[in-house]
MDAnalysis code that builds the backbone (N, CA, C; Angstrom):
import MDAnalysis as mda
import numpy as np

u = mda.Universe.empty(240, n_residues=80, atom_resindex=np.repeat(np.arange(80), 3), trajectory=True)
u.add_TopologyAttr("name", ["N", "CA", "C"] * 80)
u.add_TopologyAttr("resid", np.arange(1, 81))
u.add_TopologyAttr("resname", ["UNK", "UNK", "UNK", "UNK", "UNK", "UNK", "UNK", "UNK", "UNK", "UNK", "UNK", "UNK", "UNK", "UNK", "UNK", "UNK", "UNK", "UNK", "UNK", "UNK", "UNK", "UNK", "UNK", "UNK", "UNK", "UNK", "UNK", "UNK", "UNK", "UNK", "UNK", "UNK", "UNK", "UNK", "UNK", "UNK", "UNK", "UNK", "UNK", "UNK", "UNK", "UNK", "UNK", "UNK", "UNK", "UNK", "UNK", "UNK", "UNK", "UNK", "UNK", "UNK", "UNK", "UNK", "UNK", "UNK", "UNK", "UNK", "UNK", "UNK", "UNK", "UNK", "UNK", "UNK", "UNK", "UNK", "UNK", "UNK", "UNK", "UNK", "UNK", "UNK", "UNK", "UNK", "UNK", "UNK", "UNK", "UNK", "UNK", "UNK"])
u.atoms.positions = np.array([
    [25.984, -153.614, -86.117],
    [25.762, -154.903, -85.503],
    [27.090, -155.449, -84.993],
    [28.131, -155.409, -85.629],
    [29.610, -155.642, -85.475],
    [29.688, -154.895, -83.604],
    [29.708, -153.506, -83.827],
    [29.539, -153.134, -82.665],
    [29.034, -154.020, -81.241],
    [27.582, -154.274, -82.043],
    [26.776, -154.718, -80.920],
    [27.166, -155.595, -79.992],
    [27.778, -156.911, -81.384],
    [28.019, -157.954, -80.866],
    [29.899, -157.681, -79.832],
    [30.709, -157.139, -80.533],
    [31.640, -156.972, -79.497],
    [31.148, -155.794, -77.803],
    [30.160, -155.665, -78.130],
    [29.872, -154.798, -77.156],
    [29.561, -155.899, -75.984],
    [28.801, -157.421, -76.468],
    [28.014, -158.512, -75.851],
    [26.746, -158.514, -75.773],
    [26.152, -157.795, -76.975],
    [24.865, -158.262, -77.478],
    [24.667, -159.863, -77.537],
    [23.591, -160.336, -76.897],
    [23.530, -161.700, -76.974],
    [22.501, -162.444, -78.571],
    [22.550, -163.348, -78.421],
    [21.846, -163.814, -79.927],
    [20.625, -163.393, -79.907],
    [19.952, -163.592, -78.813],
    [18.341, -163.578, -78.726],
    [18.000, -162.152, -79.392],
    [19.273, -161.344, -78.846],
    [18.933, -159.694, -79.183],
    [19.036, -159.284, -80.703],
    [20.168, -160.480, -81.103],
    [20.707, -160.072, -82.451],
    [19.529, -160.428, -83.273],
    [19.004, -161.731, -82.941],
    [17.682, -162.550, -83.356],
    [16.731, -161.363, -83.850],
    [16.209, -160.652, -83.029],
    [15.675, -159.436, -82.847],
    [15.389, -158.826, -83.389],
    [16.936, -158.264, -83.631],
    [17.523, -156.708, -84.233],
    [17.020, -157.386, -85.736],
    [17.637, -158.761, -86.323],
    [17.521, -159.425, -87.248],
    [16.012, -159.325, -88.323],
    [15.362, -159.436, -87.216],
    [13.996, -159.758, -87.739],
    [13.082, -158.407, -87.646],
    [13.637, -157.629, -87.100],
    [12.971, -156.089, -87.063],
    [13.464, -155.378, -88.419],
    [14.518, -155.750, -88.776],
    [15.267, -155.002, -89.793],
    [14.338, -156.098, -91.242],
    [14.285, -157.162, -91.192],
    [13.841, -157.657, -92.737],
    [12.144, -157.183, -92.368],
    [11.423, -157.123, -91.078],
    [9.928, -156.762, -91.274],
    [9.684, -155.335, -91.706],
    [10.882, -154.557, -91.320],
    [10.440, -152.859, -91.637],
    [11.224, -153.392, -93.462],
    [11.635, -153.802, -93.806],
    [12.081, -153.807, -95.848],
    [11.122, -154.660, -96.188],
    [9.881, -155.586, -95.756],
    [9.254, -156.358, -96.205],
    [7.347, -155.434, -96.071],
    [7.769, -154.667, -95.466],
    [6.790, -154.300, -94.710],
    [6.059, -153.177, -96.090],
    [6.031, -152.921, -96.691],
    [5.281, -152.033, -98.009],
    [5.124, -153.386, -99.249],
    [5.834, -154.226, -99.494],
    [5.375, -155.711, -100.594],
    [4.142, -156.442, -99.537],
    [4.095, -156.694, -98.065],
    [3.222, -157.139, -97.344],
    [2.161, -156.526, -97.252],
    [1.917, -154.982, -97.496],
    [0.724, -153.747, -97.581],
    [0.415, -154.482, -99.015],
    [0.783, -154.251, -99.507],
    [0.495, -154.209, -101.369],
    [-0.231, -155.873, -101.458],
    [0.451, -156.622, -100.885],
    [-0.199, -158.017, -100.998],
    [-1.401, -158.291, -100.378],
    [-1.641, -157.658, -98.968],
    [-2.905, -157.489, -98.784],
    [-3.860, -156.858, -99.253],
    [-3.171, -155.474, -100.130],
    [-4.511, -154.706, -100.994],
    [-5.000, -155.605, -101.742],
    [-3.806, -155.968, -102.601],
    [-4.075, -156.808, -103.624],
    [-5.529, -158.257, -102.969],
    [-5.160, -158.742, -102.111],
    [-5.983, -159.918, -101.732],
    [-7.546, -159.436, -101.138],
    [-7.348, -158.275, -100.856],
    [-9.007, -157.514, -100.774],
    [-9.305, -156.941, -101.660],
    [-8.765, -156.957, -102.617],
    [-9.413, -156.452, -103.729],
    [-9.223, -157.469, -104.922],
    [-9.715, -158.547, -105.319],
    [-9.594, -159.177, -106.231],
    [-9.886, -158.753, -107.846],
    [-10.566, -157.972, -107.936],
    [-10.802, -157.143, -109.437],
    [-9.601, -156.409, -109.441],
    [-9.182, -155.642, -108.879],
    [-7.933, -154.747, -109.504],
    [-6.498, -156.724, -109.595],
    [-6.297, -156.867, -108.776],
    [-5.459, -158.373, -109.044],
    [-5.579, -158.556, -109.861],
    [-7.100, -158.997, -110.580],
    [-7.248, -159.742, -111.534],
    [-7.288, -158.916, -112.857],
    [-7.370, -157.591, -112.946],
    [-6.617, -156.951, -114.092],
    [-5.289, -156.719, -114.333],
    [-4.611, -156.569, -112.924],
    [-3.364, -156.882, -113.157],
    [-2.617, -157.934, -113.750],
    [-3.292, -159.412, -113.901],
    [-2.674, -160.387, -113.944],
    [-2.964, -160.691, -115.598],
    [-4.520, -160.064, -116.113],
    [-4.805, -160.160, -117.485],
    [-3.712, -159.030, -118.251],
    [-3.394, -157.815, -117.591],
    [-2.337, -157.179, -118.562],
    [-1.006, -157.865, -118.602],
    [-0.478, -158.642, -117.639],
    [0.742, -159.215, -117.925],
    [0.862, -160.468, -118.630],
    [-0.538, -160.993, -118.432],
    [-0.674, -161.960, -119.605],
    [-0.765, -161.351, -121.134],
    [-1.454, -160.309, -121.279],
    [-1.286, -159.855, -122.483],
    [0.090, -159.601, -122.887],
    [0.565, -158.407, -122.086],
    [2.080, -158.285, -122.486],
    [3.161, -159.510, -122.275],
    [2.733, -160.978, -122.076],
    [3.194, -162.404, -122.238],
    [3.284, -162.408, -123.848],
    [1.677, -162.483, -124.181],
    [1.452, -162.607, -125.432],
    [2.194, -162.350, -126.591],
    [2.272, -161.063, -126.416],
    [2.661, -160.132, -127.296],
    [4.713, -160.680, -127.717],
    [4.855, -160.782, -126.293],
    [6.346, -160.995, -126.581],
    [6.682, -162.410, -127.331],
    [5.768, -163.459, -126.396],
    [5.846, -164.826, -126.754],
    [5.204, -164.620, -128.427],
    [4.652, -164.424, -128.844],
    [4.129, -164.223, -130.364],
    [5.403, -163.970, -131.323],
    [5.788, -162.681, -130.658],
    [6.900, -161.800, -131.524],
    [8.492, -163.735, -131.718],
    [8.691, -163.741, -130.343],
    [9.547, -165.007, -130.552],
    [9.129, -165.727, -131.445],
    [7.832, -166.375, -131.114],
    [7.298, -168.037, -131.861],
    [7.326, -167.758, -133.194],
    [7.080, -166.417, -133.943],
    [7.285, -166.245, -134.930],
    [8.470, -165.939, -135.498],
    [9.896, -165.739, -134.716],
    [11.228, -165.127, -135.411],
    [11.215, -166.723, -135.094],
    [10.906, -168.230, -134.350],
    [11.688, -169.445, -134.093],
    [10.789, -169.879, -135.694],
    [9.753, -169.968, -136.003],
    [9.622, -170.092, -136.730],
    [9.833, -170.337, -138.548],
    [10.037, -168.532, -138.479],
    [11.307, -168.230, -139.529],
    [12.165, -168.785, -139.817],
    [12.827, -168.787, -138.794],
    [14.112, -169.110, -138.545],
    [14.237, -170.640, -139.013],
    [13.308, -171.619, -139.025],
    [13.210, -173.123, -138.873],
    [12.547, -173.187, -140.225],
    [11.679, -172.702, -141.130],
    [11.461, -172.331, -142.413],
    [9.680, -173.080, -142.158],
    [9.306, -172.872, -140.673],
    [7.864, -172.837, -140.389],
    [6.838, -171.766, -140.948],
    [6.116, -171.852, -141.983],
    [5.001, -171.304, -142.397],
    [3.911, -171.294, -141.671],
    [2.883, -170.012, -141.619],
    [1.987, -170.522, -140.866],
    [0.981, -171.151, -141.943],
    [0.407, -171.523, -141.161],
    [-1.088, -172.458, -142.062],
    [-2.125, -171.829, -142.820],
    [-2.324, -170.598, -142.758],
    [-3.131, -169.492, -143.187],
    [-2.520, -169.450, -144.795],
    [-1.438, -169.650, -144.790],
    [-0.121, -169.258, -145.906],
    [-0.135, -170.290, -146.713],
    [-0.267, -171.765, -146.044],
    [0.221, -172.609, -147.542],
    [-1.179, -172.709, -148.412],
    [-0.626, -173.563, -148.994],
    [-1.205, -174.024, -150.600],
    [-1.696, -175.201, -150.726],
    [-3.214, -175.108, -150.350],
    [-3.356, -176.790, -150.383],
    [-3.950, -177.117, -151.874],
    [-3.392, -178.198, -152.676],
    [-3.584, -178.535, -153.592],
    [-4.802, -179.234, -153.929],
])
């Protein structure tokens, strides 16, 4: 592009060159987003496994903040 422009590539061209270059690197996440949006069942399993694997992590934390704070769960105490 350095080239181009000392060559006297004008903006409109660079504009161009600009926007040809981010549509061909955008251009396979823009495929995938449209599968994704015609196909709403596969999406929507996708979105329940990352909620699960949310779970799983957020659990593993809430329970070391817990610990850590000398939070019992409720299953555990002793009601008199």
């Amino acid at each position: 592009m350095r080239a181009q422009f000392a060559a006297g590539i004008g903006w409109g061209d660079a504009k161009q060159a600009l926007f040809e270059k981010i549509n061909t690197e955008i251009a396979p996440f823009r495929a995938r987003y449209e599968h994704l949006m015609a196909n709403p069942k596969e999406l929507e399993e996708i979105l329940q496994m990352g909620a699960e694997k949310a779970r799983r992590h957020s659990r593993k934390q809430l329970d070391k903040a817990r610990r850590a704070i000398g939070i019992r769960p409720l299953a555990k105490l002793k009601i008199i």
